[in-house]
C-alpha positions in Angstrom: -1.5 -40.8 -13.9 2.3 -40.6 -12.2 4.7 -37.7 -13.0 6.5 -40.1 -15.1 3.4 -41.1 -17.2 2.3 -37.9 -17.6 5.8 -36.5 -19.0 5.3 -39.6 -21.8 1.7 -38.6 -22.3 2.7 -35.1 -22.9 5.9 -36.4 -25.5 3.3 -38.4 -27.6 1.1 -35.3 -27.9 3.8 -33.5 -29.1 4.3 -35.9 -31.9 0.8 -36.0 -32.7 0.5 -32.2 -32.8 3.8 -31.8 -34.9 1.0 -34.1 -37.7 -1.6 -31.6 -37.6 -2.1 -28.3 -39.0 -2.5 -25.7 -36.0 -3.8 -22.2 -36.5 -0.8 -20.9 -34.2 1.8 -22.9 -33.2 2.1 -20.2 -30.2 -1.2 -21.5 -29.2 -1.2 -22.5 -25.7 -1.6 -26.7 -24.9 -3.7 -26.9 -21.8 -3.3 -30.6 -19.3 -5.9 -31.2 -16.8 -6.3 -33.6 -14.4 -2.9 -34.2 -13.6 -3.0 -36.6 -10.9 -2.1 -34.9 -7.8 1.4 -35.9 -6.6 2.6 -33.1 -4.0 1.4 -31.5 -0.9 2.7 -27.5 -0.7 2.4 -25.3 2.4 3.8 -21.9 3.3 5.2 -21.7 6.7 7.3 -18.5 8.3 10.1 -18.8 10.0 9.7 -16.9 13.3 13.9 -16.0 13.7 14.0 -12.3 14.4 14.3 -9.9 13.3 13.5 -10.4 9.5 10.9 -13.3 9.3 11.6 -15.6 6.5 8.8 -17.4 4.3 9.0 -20.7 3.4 7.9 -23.2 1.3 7.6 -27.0 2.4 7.0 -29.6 -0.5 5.9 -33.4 -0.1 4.7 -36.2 -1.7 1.2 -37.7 -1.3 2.3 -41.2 -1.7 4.8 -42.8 1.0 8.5 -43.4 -0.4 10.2 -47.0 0.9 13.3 -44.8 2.9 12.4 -42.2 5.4 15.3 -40.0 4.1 13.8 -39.5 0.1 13.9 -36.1 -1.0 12.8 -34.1 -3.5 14.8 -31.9 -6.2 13.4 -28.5 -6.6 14.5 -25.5 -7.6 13.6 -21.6 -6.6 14.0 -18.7 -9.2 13.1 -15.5 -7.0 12.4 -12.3 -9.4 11.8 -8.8 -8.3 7.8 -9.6 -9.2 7.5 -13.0 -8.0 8.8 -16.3 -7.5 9.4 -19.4 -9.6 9.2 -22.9 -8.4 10.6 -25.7 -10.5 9.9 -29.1 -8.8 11.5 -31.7 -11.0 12.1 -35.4 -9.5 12.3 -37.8 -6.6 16.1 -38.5 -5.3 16.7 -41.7 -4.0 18.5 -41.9 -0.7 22.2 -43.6 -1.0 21.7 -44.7 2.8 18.2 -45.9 2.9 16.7 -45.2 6.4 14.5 -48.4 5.8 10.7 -47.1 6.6 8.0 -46.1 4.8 7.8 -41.7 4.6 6.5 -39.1 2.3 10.0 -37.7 -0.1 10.1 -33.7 1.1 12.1 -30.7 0.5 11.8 -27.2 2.5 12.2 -23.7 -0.4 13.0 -20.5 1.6 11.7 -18.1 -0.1 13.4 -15.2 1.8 11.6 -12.0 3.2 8.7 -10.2 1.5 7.3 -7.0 1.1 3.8 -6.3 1.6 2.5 -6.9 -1.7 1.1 -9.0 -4.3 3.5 -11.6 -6.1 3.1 -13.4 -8.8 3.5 -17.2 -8.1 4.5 -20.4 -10.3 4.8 -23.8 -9.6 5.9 -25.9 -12.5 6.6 -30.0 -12.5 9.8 -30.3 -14.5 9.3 -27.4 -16.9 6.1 -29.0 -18.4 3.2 -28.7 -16.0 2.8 -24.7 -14.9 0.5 -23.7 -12.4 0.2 -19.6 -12.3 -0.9 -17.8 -9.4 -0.7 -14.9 -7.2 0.9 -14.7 -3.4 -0.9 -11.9 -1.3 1.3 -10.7 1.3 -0.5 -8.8 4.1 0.6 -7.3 7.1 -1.5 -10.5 9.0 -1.4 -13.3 7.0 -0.5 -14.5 3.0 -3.0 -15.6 1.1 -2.0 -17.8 -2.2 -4.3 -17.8 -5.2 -3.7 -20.6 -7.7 -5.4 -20.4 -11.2 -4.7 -24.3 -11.3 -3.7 -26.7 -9.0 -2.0 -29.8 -11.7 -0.1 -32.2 -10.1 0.1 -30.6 -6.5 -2.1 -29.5 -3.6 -2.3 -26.8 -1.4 -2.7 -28.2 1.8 -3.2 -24.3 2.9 -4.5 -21.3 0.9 -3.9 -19.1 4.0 -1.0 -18.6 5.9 -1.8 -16.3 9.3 1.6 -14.5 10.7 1.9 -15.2 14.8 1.7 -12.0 16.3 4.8 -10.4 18.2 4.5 -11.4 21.9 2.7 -13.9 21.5 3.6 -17.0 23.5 1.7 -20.3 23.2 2.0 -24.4 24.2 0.7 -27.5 25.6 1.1 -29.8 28.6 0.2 -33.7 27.7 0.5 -36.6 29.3 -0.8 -40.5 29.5 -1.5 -40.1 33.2 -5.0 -38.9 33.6 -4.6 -38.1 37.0 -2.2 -34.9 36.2 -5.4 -33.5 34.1 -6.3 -31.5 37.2 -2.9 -30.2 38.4 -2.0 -29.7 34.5 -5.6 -27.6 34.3 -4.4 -25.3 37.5 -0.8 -24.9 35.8 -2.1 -24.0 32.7 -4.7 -21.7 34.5 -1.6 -20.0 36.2 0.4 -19.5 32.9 -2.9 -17.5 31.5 -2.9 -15.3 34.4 0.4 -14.0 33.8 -0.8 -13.0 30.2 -3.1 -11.1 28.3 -6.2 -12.3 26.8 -5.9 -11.8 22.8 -8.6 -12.6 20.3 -6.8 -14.2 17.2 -7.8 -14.2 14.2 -9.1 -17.9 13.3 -7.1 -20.1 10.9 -3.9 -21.8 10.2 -0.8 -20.3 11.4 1.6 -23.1 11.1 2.7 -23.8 14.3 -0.9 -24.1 15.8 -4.7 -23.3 14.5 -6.9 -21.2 16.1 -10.8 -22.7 15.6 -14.0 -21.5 15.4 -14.5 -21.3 19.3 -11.1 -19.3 19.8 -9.3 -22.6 20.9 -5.7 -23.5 19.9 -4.8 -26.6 18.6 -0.5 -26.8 18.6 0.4 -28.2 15.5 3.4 -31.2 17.2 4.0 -34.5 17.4 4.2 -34.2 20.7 -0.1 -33.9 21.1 -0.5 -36.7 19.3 -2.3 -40.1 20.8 -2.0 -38.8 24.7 -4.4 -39.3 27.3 -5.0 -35.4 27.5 -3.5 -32.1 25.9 -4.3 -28.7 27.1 -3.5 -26.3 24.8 -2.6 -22.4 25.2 -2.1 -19.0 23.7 -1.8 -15.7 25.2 -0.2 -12.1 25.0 3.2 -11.6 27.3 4.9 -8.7 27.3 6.7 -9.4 30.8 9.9 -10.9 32.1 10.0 -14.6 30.4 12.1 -15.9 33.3 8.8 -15.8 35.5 7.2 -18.0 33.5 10.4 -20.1 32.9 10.4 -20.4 36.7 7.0 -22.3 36.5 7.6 -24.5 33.8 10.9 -25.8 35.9 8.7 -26.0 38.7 6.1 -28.1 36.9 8.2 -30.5 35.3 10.2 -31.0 38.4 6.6 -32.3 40.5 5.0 -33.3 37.1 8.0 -35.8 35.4 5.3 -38.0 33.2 3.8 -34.6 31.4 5.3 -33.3 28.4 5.2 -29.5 28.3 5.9 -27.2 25.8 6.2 -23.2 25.4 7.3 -21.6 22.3 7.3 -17.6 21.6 6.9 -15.6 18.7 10.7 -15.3 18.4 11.2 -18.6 17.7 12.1 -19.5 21.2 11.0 -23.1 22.9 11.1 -23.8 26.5 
């Protein structure tokens, strides 16, 4: 059922229950299967020095506008946090196109601890929980998921220094030279063994290879992906990628640091 239906379900139970002789009115009323309406995900920001952590909300469904947001509301407590997600707001300029509504929560910084974590859909559907804060990675445990899915149950922090990317293109005949470039970038580097999982910006597989999380990778003849340890002089490496681009003009390249920088 919809958000709406549900809140209409949940006012004609209330009248029916008001009929009937409970043993505690304090008595908890439990929902299940609450269709599932939003996507969550944790994401960090990587500004130094004081990483934020943030929360990025969705809808499953496509919206008619690309600009449709979301209404949601963060109540931050010395023990935990509070999410109140409570309707869809419809754009006054529709940017005509079909687009999930979405709405980013910053959460702030965090200590390294457990929270406790709620996400409730308009005051009426609470999902309880805990957020595990690590020194590596967050880890959110939901006792119930109503109404919204985590598309994520583990967030993994990007490491300082490290540095990571892509080169793609169309052409198939820069896979060599793009394969040599790429080969030169590592060489600057150290190799690092990361810990596998989703760390927003890219996802580290099974087989230790990166897959970088952009738009940018998507439907191209080839993508070479990287990730490695620099601790040196970025303007060596800037140096390359200008040289590159400048013989390479079809390729698409891309190099982003764990400050939050993008070349």
């Amino acid at each position: 059922m919809r958000f709406i239906s549900v809140l209409s379900f949940i006012g004609i139970l209330a009248l029916s229950i008001a009929s009937c002789n409970l043993g505690s009115i304090d008595d908890p009323i439990v929902i299940s299967d609450v269709e599932k309406e939003f996507y969550v995900d944790f994401r960090e920001s990587l500004t130094a020095p004081d990483r934020q952590l943030f929360l990025d909300i969705r809808t499953i469904e496509n919206e008619p506008c690309l600009n449709t947001s979301i209404s949601a509301n963060l109540n931050r407590q010395v023990d935990g946090f509070n999410i109140s997600i409570s309707h869809i707001v419809e754009p006054q300029d529709c940017q005509l196109g079909e687009a999930p509504a979405s709405t980013t929560l910053n959460l702030g910084s965090t200590g390294i601890r457990t929270y406790d974590f709620a996400i409730d859909l308009k005051n009426t559907i609470y999902n309880l929980g805990k957020l595990r804060v690590e020194e590596k990675r967050y880890i959110v445990e939901m006792e119930t998921e109503e109404g919204i899915i985590f598309l994520h149950d583990e967030l993994i922090r990007v490491p300082n220094q490290t540095v990571w990317g892509f080169v793609a293109s169309e052409d198939t005949d820069l896979v060599n030279s793009s394969l040599n470039f790429v080969g030169d970038l590592k060489n600057l580097g150290n190799e690092k063994i990361y810990l596998k999982g989703f760390y927003h910006y890219f996802t580290i597989n099974n087989d230790n290879s990166i897959e970088v999380n952009h738009q940018k990778v998507i439907d191209r003849g080839f993508v070479h992906s990287f990730i490695f340890e620099y601790t040196q002089d970025q303007s060596t490496i800037v140096d390359k990628l200008e040289v590159f681009r400048s013989e390479n003009p079809e390729a698409d390249v891309y190099f982003f640091t764990a400050q939050g920088e993008e070349w």
